[in-house]
VOVEXNU-963219 format. One record per atom (N, C-alpha, C): residue number from 0; residue in one letter; chain; atom name; x, y, z. Coordinates in steps of 0.02 Angstrom, whole numbers. Layout:
R   seq   type   mol   atom     east    north       up
R   NUM      A     A     CA        X        Y        Z
...
This chain:
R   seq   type   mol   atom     east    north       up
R     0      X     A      N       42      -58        0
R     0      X     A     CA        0        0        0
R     0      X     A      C       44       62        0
R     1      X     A      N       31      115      -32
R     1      X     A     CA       53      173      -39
R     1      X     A      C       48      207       48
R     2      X     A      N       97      250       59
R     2      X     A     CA      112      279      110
R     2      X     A      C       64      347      116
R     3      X     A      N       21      332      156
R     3      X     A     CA      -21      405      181
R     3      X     A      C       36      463      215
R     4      X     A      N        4      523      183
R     4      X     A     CA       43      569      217
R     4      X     A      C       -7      635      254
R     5      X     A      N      -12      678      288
R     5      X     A     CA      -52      721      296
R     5      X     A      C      -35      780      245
R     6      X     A      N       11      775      222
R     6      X     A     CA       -1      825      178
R     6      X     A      C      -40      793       95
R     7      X     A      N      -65      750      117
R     7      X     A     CA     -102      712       40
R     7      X     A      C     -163      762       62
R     8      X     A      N     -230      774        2
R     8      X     A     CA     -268      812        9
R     8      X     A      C     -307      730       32
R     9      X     A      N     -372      733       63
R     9      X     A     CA     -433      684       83
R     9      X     A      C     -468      637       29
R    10      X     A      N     -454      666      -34
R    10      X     A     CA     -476      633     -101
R    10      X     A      C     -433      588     -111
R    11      X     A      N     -344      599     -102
R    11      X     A     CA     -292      553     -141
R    11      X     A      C     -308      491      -91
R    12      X     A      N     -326      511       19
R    12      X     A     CA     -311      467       51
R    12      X     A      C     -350      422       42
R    13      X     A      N     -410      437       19
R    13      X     A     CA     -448      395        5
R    13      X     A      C     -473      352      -54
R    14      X     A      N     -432      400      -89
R    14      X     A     CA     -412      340     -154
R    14      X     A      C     -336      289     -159
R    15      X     A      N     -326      290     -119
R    15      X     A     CA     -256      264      -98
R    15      X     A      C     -285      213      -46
R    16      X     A      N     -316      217      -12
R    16      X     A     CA     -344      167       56
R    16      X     A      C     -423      188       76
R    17      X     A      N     -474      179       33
R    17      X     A     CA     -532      182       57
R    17      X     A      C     -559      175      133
R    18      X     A      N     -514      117      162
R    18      X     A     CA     -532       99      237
R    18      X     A      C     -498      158      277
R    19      X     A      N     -476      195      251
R    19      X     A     CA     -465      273      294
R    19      X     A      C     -539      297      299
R    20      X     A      N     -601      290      275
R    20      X     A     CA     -646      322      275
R    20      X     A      C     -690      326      343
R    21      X     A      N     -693      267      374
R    21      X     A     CA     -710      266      427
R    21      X     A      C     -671      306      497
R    22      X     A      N     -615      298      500
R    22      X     A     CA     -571      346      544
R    22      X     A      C     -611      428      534
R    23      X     A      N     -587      435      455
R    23      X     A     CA     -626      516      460
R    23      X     A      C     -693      509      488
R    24      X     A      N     -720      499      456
R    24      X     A     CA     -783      503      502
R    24      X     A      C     -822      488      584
R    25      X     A      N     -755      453      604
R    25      X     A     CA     -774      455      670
R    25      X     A      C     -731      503      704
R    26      X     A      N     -698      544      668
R    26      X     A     CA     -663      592      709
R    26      X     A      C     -688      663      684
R    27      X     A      N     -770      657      652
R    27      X     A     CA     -800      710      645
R    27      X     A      C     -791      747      583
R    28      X     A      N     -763      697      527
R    28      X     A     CA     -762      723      460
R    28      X     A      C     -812      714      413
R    29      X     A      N     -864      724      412
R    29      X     A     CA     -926      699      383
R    29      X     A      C     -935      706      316
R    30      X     A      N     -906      754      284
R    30      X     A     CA     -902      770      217
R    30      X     A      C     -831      753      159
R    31      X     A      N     -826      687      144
R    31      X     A     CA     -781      673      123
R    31      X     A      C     -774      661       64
R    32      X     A      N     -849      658       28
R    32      X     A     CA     -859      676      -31
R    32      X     A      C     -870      736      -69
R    33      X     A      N     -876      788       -6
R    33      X     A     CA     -879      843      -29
R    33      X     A      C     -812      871      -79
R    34      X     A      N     -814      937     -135
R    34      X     A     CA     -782      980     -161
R    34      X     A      C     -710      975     -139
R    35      X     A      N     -702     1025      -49
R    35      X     A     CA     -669     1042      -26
R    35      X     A      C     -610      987        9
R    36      X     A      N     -648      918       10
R    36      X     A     CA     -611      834       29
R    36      X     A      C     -559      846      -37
R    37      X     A      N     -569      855      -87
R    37      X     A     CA     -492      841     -149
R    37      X     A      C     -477      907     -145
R    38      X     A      N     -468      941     -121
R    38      X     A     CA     -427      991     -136
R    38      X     A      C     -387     1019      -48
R    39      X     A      N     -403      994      -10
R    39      X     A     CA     -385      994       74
R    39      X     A      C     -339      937       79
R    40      X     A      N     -299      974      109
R    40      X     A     CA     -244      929      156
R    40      X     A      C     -287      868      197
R    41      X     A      N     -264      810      226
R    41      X     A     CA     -282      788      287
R    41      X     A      C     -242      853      349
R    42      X     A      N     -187      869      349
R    42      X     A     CA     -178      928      412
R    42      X     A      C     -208      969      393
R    43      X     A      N     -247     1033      339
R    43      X     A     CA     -298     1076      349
R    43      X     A      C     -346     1048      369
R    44      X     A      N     -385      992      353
R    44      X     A     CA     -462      994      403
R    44      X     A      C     -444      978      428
R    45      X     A      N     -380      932      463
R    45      X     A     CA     -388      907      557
R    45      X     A      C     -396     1001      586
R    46      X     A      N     -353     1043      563
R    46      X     A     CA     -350     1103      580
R    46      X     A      C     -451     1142      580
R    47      X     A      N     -467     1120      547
R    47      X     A     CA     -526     1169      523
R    47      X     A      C     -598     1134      593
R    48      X     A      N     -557     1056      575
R    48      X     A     CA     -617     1019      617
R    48      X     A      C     -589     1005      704
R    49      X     A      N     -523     1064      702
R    49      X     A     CA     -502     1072      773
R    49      X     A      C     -486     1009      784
R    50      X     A      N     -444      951      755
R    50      X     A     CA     -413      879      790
R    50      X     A      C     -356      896      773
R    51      X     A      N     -313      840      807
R    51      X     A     CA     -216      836      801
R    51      X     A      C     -221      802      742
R    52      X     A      N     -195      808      675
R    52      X     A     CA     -165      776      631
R    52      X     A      C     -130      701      646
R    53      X     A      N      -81      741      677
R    53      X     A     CA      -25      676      711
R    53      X     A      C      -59      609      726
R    54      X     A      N     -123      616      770
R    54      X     A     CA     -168      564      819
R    54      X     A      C     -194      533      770
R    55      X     A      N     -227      583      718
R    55      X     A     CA     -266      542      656
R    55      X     A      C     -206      490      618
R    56      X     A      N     -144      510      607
R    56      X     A     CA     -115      501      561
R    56      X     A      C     -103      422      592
R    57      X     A      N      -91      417      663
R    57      X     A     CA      -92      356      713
R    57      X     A      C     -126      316      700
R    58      X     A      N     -191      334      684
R    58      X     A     CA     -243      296      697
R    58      X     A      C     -238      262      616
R    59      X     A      N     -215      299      568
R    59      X     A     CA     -213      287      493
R    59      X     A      C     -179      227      491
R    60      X     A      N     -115      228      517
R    60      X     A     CA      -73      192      520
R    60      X     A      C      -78      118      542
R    61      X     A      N     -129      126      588
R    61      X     A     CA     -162       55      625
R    61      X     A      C     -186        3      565
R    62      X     A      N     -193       43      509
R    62      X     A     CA     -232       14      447
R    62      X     A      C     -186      -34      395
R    63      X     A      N      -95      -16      427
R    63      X     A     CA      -75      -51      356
R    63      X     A      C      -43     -108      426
C-alpha cells in the first residue's frame, strides 16, 4: 500500500486506502465527498475540524 501522508489532500487518502474512510468520520469528518475533501490537506481539516493531525495520522497507520 502506498504511504499516507497528511499533507495528501482527503480525495488522494482515500483513493489510496478507502478503509481510511471510517477513521474520518469518526473523528468528525462527515463530508468526504464533498468539493473541498480533494482539494484539502488531511492537516488543513484536522486544523478546520479542530483535531491533532498527528493522532489521526496514528490511527491511519493502524490500517497497514
Amino acid at each position: 500500500m502506498a504511504e499516507i501522508t497528511k499533507d495528501m489532500t482527503i480525495g488522494e487518502i482515500l483513493r489510496t486506502n478507502p478503509d481510511v474512510a471510517p477513521i474520518l468520520m469518526n473523528a468528525g469528518m462527515h463530508c468526504l465527498g464533498c468539493p473541498s475533501a480533494q482539494g484539502e490537506t488531511l492537516a488543513e481539516a484536522a486544523m478546520v475540524h479542530g483535531l491533532d493531525a498527528d493522532a489521526l495520522m496514528s490511527e491511519i497507520a493502524k490500517l497497514s
